[in-house]
N, C-alpha and C positions, 0 to 999 in steps of 0.2 A: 290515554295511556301512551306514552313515547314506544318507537318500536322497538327501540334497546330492551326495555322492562318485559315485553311480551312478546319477544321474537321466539322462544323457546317453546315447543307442543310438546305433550306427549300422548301415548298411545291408552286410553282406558277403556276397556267395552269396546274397544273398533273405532271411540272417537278420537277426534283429535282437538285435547284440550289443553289449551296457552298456559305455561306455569310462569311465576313472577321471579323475575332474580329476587331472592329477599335483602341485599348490599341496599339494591334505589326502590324498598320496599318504604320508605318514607314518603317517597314521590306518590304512592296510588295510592286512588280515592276507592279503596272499594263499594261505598255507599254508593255509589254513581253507576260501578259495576253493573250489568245486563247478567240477568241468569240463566242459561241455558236452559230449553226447553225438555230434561229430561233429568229423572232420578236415576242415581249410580247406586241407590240400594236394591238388588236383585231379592224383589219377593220369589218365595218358592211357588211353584206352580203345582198345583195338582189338580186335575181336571175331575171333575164330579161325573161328569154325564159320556157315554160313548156317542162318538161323535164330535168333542167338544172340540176345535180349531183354534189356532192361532195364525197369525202372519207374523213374521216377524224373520229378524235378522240377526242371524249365527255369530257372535262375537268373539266365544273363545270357551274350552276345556280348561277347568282348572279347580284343583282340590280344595274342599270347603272343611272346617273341621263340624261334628254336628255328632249332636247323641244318637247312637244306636237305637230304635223302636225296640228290638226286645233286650239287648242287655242293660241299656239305659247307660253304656258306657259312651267317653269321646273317644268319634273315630273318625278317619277321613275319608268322604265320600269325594269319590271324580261326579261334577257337576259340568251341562253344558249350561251356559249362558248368551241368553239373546235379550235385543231394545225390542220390543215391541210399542204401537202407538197407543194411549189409552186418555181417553175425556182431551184431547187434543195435544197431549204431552207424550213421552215417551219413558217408559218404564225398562227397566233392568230387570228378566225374568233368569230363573236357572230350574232345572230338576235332573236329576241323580240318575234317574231310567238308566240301566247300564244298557238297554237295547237302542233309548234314545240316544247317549252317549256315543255307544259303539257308530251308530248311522252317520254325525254328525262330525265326530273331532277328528275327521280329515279334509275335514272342509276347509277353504278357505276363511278366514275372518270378511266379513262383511256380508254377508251368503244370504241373500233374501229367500225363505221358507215358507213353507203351507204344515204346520204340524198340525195334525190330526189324532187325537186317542182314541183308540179301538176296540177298548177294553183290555181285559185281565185275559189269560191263556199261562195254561196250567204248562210250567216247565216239566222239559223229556227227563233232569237226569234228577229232582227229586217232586216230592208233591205241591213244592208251592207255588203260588201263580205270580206272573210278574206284566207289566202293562206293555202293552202293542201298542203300536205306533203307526202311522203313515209319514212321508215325511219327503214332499216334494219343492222342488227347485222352481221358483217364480222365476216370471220373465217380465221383466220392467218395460213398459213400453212409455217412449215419448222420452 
């Protein structure tokens, strides 16, 4: 691929992926094309066990639209979303947690994490309970 065709990146999930002029989209082979080691479909995450961990990296706050649990209506939930690594690949995860959220979407993009679920804890200002979190700042070493 010439560098005219693929000098252009843009930003998705924190990466930085090449987009093609589509004028000298005649010129590329995409069949020859290399695929990136990582899905851009962010499964939802919901952790089953307390205790259960990720590592992974903070890529970005942004509204998802998704049915309501009890009114069954669409509505838009603020979602954090992170790559984490998985079977050698890298996955696009997200969840809704507004306690996850609130922790996280001041963060820089790119922000290597230790999440942690801690279980359910019954909120102060009515009866329902909502998921705790841990949610520490890794240090890359090397």
């Amino acid at each position: 691929m010439s560098k005219e065709i693929a000098k252009k990146s843009e930003n998705n999930n924190g990466l930085e992926i090449k987009t093609i002029n589509m004028s000298e989209l005649s010129s590329v082979n995409l069949d020859s094309a290399s695929v990136m080691p990582i899905d851009l479909m962010a499964d939802y995450w919901t952790p089953e066990q307390i205790g259960e961990s990720k590592r992974c990296i903070f890529t970005k706050v942004e509204n998802v639209s998704t049915i309501d649990q009890q009114s069954g209506e669409l509505i838009e939930l603020e979602c954090a979303f992170f790559v984490t690594p998985v079977d050698g690949k890298l996955q696009s995860i997200r969840n809704g947690s507004k306690k996850l959220v609130s922790a996280v979407q001041n963060l820089p993009s790119n922000t290597p994490l230790l999440i942690t679920y801690k279980g359910k804890v019954k909120n102060k200002s009515n009866g329902f309970k909502s998921d705790n979190w841990s949610v520490q700042p890794l240090i890359i070493n090397g």
